[in-house]
Wavefront OBJ file of the C-alpha trace (Angstrom):
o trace
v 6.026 -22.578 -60.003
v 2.720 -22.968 -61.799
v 2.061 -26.068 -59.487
v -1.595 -25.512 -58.424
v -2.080 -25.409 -62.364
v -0.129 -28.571 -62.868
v -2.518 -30.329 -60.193
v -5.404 -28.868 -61.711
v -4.486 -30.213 -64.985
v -3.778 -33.585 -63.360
v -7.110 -33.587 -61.883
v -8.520 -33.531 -65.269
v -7.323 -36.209 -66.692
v -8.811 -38.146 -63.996
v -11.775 -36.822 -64.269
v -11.787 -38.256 -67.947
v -10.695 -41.583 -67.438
v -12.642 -44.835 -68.598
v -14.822 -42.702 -70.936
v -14.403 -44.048 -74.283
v -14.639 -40.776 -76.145
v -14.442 -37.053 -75.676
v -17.745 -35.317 -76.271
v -18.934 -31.510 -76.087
v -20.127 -32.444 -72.154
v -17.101 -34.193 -71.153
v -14.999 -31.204 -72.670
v -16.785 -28.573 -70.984
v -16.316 -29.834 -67.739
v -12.885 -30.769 -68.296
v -12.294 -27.222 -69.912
v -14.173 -25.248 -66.344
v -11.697 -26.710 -64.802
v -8.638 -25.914 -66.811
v -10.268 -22.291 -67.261
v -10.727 -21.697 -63.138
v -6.911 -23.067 -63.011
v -6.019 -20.565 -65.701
v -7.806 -17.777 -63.369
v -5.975 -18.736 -59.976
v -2.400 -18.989 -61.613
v -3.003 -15.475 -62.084
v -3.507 -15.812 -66.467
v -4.454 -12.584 -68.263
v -8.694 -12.393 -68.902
v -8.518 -12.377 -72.896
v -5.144 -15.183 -72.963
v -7.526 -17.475 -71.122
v -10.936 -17.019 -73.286
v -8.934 -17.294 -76.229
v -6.755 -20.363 -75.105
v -10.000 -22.131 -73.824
v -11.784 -21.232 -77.472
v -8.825 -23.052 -78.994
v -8.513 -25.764 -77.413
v -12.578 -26.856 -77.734
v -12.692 -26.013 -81.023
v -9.744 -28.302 -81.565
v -10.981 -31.367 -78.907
v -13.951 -31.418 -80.389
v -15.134 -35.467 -81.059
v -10.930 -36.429 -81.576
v -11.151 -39.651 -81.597
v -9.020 -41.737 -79.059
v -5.930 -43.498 -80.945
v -4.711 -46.591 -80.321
v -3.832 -46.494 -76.517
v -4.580 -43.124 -75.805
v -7.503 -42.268 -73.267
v -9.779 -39.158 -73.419
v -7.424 -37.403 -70.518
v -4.135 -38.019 -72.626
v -6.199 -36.936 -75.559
v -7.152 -33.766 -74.457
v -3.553 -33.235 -72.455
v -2.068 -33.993 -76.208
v -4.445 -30.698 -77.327
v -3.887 -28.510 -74.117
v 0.155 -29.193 -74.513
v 0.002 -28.163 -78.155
v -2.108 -24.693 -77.426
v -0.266 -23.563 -74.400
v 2.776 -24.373 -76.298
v 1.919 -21.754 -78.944
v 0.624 -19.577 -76.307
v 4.192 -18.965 -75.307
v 5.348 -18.649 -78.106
v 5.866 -22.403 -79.657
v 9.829 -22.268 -79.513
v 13.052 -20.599 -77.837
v 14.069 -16.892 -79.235
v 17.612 -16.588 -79.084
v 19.721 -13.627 -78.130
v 20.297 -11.879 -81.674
v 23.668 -10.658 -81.398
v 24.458 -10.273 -85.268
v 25.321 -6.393 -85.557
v 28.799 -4.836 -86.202
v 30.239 -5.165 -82.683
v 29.723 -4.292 -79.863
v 26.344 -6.104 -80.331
v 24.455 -3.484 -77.744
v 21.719 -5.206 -75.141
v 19.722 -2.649 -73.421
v 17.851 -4.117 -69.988
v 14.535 -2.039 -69.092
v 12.102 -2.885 -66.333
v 11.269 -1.389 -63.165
v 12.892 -1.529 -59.674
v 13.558 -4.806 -57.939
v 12.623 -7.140 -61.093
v 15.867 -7.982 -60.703
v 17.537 -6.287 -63.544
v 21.094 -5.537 -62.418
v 21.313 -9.451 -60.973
v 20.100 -10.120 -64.520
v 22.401 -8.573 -66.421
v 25.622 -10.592 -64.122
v 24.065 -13.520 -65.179
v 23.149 -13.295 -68.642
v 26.791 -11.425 -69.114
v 28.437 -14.812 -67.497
v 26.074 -16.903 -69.913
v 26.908 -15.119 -72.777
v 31.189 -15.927 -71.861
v 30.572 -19.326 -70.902
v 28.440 -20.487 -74.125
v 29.133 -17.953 -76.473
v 32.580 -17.381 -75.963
v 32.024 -13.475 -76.048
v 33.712 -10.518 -74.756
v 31.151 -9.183 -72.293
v 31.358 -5.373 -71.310
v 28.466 -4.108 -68.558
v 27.790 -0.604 -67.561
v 25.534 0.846 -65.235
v 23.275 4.150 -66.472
v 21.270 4.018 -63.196
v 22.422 7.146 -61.636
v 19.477 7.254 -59.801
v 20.754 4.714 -57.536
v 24.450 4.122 -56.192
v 23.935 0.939 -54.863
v 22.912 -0.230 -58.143
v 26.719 0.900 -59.728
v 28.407 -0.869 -56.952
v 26.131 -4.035 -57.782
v 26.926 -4.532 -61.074
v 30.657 -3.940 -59.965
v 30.475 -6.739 -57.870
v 28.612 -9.126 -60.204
v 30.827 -8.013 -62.855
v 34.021 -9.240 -61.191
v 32.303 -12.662 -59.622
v 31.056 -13.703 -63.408
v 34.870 -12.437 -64.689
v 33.808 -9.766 -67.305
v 34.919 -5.935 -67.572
v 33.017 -3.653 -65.994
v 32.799 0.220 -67.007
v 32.930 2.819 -64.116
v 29.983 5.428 -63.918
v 28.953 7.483 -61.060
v 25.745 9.313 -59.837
v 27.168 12.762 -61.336
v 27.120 11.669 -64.853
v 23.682 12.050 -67.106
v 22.854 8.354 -68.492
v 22.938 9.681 -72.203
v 26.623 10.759 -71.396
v 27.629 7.004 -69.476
v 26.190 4.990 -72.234
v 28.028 7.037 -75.418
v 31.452 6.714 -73.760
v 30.853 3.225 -72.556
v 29.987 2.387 -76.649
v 33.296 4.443 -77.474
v 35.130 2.199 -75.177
v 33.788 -0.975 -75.950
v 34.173 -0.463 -79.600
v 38.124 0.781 -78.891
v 38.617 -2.152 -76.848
v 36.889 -4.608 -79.211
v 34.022 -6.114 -76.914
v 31.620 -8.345 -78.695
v 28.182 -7.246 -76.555
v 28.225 -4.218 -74.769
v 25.218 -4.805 -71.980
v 23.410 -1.561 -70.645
v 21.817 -1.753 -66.898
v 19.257 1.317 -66.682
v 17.366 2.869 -63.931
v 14.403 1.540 -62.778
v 11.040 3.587 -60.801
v 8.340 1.453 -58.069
v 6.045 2.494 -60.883
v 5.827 3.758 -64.390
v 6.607 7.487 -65.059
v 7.069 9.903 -67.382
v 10.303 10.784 -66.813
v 11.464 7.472 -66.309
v 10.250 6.876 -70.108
v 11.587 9.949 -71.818
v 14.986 8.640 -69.896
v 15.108 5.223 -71.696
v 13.817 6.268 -75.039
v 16.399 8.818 -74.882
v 18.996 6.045 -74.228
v 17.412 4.044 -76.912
v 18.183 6.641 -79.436
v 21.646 6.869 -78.392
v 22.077 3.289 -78.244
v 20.349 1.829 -81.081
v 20.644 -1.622 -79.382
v 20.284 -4.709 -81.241
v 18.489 -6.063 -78.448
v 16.253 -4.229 -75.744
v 14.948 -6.502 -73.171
v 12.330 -6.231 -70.344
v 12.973 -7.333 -67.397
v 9.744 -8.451 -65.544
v 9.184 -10.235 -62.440
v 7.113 -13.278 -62.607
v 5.423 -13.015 -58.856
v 3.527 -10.007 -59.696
v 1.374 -11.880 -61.816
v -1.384 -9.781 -64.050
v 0.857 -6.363 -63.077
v 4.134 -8.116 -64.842
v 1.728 -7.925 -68.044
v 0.399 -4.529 -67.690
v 3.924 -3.273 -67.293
v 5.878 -5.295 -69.964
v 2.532 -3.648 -72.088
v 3.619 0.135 -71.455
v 7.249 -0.463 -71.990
v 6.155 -2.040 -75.067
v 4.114 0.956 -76.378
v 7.154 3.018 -74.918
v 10.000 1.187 -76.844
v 10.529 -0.920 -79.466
v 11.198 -4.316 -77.288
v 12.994 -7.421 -78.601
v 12.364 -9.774 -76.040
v 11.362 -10.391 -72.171
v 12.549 -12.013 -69.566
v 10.953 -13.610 -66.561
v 13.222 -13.309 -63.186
v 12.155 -15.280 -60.081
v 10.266 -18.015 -61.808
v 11.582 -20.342 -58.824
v 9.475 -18.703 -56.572
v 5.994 -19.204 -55.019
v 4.515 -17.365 -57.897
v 0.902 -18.361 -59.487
v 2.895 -18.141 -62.603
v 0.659 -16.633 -64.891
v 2.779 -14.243 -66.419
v 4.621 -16.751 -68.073
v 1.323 -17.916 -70.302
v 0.371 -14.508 -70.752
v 3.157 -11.946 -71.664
v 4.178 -13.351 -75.303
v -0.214 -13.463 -75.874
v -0.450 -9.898 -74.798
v 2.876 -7.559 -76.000
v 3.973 -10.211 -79.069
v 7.206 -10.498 -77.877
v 9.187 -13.415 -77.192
v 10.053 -14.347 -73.393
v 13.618 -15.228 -74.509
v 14.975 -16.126 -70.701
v 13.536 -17.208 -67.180
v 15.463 -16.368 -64.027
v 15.836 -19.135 -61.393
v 17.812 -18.352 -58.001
v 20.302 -15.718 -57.068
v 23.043 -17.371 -58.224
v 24.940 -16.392 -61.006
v 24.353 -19.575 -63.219
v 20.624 -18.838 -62.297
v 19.390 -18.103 -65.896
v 18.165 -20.598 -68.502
v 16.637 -19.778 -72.320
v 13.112 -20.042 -72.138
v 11.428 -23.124 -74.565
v 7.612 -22.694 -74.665
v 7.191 -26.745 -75.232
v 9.911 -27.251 -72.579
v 7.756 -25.153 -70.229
v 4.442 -26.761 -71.397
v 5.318 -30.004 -70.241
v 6.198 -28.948 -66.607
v 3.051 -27.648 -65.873
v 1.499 -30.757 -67.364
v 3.592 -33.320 -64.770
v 5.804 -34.237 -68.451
v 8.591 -32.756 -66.453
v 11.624 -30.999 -69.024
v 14.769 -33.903 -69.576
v 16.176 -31.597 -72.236
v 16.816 -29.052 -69.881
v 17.590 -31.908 -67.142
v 20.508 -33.178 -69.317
v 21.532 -29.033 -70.059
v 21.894 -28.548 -66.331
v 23.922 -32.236 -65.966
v 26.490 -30.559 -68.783
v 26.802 -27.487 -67.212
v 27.261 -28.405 -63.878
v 29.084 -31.365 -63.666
v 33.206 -31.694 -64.002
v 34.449 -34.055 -65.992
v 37.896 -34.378 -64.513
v 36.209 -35.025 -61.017
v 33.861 -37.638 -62.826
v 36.936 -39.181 -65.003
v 38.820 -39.531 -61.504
v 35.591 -41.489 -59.627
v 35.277 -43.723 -62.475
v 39.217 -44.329 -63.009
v 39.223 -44.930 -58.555
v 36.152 -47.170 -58.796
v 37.156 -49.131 -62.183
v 40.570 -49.854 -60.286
v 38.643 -50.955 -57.636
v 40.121 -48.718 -54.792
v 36.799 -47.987 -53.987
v 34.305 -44.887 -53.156
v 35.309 -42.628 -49.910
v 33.484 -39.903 -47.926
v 35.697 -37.555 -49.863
v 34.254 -38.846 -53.396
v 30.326 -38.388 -51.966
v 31.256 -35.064 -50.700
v 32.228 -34.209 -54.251
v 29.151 -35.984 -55.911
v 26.916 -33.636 -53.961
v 29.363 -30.040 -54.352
v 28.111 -31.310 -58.355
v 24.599 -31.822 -57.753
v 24.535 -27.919 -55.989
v 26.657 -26.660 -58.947
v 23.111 -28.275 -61.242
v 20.900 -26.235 -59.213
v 20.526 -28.339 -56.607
v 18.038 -31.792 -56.033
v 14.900 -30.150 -55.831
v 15.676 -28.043 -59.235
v 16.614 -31.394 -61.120
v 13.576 -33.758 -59.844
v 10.743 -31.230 -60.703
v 12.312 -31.265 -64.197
v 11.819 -35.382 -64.427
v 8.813 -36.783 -65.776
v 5.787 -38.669 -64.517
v 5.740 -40.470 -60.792
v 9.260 -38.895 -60.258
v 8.467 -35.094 -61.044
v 4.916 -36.089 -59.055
v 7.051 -37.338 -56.292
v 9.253 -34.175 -56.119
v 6.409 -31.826 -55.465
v 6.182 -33.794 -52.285
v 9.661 -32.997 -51.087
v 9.977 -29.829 -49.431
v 12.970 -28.770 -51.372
v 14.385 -26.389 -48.645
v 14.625 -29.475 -46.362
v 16.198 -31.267 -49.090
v 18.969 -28.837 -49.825
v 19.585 -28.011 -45.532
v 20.126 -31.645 -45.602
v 22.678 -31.784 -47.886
v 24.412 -28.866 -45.939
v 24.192 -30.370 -43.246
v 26.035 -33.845 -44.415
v 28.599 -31.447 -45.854
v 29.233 -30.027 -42.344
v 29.351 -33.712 -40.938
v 32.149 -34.827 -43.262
v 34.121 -31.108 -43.183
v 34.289 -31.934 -39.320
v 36.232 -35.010 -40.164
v 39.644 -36.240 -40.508
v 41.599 -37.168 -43.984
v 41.766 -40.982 -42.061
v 37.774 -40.392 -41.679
v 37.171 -39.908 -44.439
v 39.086 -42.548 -46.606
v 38.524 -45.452 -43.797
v 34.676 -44.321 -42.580
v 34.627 -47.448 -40.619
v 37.559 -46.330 -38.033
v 34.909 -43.827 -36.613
v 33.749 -45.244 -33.629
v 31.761 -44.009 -30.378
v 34.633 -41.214 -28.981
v 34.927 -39.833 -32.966
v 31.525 -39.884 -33.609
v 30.881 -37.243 -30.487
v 33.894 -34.831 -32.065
v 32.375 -34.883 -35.268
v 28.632 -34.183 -34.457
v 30.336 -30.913 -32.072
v 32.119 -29.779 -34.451
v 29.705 -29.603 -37.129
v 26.503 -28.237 -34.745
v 24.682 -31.919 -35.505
v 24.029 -35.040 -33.256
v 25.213 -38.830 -32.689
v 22.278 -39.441 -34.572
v 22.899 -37.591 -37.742
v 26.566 -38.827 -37.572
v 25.063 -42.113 -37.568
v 22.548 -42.123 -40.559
v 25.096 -39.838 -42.697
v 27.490 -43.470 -42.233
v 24.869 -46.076 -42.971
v 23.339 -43.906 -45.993
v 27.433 -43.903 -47.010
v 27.704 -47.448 -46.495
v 24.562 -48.266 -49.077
v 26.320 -45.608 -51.433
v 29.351 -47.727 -51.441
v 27.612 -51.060 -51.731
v 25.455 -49.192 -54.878
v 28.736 -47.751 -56.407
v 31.051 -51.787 -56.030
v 27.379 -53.514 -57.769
v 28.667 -50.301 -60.666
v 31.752 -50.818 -61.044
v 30.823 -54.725 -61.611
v 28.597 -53.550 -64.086
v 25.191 -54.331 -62.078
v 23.288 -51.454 -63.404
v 20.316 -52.733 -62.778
v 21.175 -53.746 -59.226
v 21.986 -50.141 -58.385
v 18.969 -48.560 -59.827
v 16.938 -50.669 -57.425
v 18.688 -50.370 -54.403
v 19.036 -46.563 -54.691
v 15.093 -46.199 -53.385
v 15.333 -43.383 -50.478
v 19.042 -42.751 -50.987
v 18.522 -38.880 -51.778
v 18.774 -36.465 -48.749
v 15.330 -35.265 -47.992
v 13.301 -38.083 -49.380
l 1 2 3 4 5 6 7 8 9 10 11 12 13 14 15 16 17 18 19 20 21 22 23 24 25 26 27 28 29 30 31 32 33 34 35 36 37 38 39 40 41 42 43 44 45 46 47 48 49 50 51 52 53 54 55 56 57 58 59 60 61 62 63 64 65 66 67 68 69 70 71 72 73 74 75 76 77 78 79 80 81 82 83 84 85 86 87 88 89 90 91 92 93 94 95 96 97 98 99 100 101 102 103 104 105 106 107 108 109 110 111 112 113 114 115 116 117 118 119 120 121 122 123 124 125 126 127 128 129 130 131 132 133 134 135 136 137 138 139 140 141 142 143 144 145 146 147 148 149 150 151 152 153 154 155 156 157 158 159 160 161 162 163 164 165 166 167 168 169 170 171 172 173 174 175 176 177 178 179 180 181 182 183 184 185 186 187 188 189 190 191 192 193 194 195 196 197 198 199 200 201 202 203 204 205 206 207 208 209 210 211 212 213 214 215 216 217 218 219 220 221 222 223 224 225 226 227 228 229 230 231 232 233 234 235 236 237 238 239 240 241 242 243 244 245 246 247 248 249 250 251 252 253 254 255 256 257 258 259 260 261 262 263 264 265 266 267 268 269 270 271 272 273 274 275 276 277 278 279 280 281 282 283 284 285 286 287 288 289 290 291 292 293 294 295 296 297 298 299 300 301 302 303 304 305 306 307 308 309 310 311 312 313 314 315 316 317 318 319 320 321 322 323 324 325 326 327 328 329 330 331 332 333 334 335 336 337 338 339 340 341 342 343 344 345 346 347 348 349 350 351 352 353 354 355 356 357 358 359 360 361 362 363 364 365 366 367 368 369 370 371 372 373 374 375 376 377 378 379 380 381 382 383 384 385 386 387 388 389 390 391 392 393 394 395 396 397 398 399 400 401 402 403 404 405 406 407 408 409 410 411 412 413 414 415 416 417 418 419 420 421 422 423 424 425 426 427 428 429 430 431 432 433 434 435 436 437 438 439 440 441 442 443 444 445 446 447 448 449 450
């Protein structure tokens, strides 16, 4: 997401380096640059006049401090302004009404707004500790009940049953009577959506507003259609009172530029992105987090928010216990290691989030390849046995053809999967002897797909 931008950007502070100061000249051209990057990522007209006013004005003759060189200089200003473009911090949910605290999810058809609600009801469990009820009012479409259903049940929170007879004034005032009964903390309301704005799809959700008087109404938008995501999250703004937006499939090939322009546009927060199908596919949007993505800074806070999340600490308590008592590291224990780096969104998702060279360096990995990769050393070990995989080295020329049939791979791949194992193993003893250092540089092309 937003790549082209970030190269762009990179390409300007080249441009700048070894001058000694930034002048009106050297600004301009830098600025043409940033402004025609602004354009292709698909950024709103007036966001990008504005945000290139801003930053010149600000540039302007700053003197280069200490270290700093003219590129860092004027990074330091563009971070700062497209910061406070989107909206210079992270909007939480506010959920402080007399429960249920009511969320009401607007957009139009296939933003993703059903998959949406699944995932920001299982985020709302898992960190809040609520009690999460979801109904669907989107009578309109059957499949879209049965959806939620499903997502419902896979995310463990209630769901309440509507059907395509019912009017969506009638679903959501017995779903509020039931949640209320039943003491539910946030009562989440999935509506119907059109292939384009229309009357009658407005009247609808007003209508449901009214009845609802949620605490939170939230517009779904999604982030590949670019200039058209702003337009839209524009009406529904003049149409309802909106709280918030969120951005679904930000993990996509999108230019991006909805992102920099939505908050500049409606005035209201982006408050989540969506990343993924899956379930734990949602993360709180941070405006300076974001910022220094698309400027190659990559985002460790979110990094180390994703390790927490995703990683099991009785699985990592048992490696460290095996490898402190020196039984050493098996095929099993790797097989684990990389279940936990899916569970964190996979490799691809954590590298583009590290800064500098490494972030750089992830761009460059096809993250696809990366992730088939890992499948396909998970199908190399499934095909083995227990003895396999404790004592790797009893798998000789007869086991190694068993193995690569049963898991649909070759010798070959049996092969590297073993040696790249056997450097693992040699990396985790120099560990557990407390050669840190040692394993940081041998682990150089260890990752799948690198």
């Amino acid at each position: 997401m937003l790549d082209n931008l970030s190269n762009r950007l990179s390409g300007v502070v080249k441009s700048l380096r070894g001058q000694a100061r930034l002048s009106e000249t050297n600004i301009t051209d830098a600025l043409r640059e940033v402004r025609m990057a602004l354009l292709e990522a698909d950024v709103a007209l007036p966001v990008v006049k504005t945000f290139i006013a801003e930053v010149k004005q600000r540039a302007l003759g700053q003197e280069v401090i200490g270290s700093l060189t003219p590129g860092q200089a004027l990074i330091g200003v563009v971070n700062e302004e497209l910061t406070r473009l989107m909206g210079e911090h992270n909007d939480a949910l506010n959920l402080a009404a007399v429960p249920p605290a009511i969320i009401l999810m607007a957009g139009l058809q296939g933003a993703g707004k059903t998959t949406t609600v699944g995932k920001l009801a299982k985020l709302l469990k898992e960190t809040q500790k609520k009690k999460v009820l979801v109904v669907s009012a989107d009578v309109y479409r059957p499949a879209a009940i049965e959806q939620l259903k499903m997502l419902a049940e896979q995310v463990g929170v209630e769901w309440f049953p509507s059907d395509a007879s019912q009017q969506p004034d009638a679903i959501a005032r017995a779903a509020v009577d039931y949640a209320k009964r039943h003491y539910f903390d946030v009562l989440m309301v999935d509506t119907a959506g059109r292939l384009a704005i229309d009357e009658a799809m407005m009247q609808e959700i007003k209508t449901l507003h009214a009845t609802l008087n949620p605490i939170e109404t939230l517009f779904v938008v999604d982030a590949m259609q670019g200039q058209d995501a702003v337009h839209t999250a524009q009406a529904f703004n003049e149409a309802l009172p909106l709280t918030g937006v969120i951005l679904t499939k930000m993990d996509g090939d999108a230019r991006g530029g909805a992102a920099l322009s939505v908050r500049h546009i409606t005035g209201k927060p982006i408050k989540f992105i969506g990343v993924g199908e899956k379930t734990t596919g949602i993360e709180p949007f941070h405006p300076e987090r974001m910022a220094s993505r698309i400027l190659g800074m990559g985002d460790v806070l979110s990094l180390i928010e994703d390790v927490q999340k995703g990683i099991d600490q009785e699985e990592a308590a048992r490696v460290a216990k095996k490898l402190k008592s020196g039984k050493g590291f098996d095929l099993e224990d790797f097989k684990a290691q990389m279940q936990q780096m899916k569970k964190m969104g996979g490799m691809s998702n954590l590298m583009e989030k590290m800064p500098g060279q490494i972030g750089q360096m992830a761009k460059g990995i096809q993250g696809a390849e990366a992730e088939k990769s890992m499948a396909r050393i998970e199908a190399i070990i499934n095909s083995m046995t227990p003895l396999e995989r404790r004592k790797p080295e009893v798998i000789k020329a007869s086991r190694k053809r068993r193995i690569a049939a049963g898991s649909g791979t070759s010798v070959q791949e049996v092969n590297r999967l073993l040696n790249q194992f056997e450097q693992t193993q040699k990396l985790m003893k120099q560990f557990s002897k407390g050669g840190l250092m040692k394993m940081m540089r041998g682990m150089k092309g260890m990752m799948p797909g690198m």
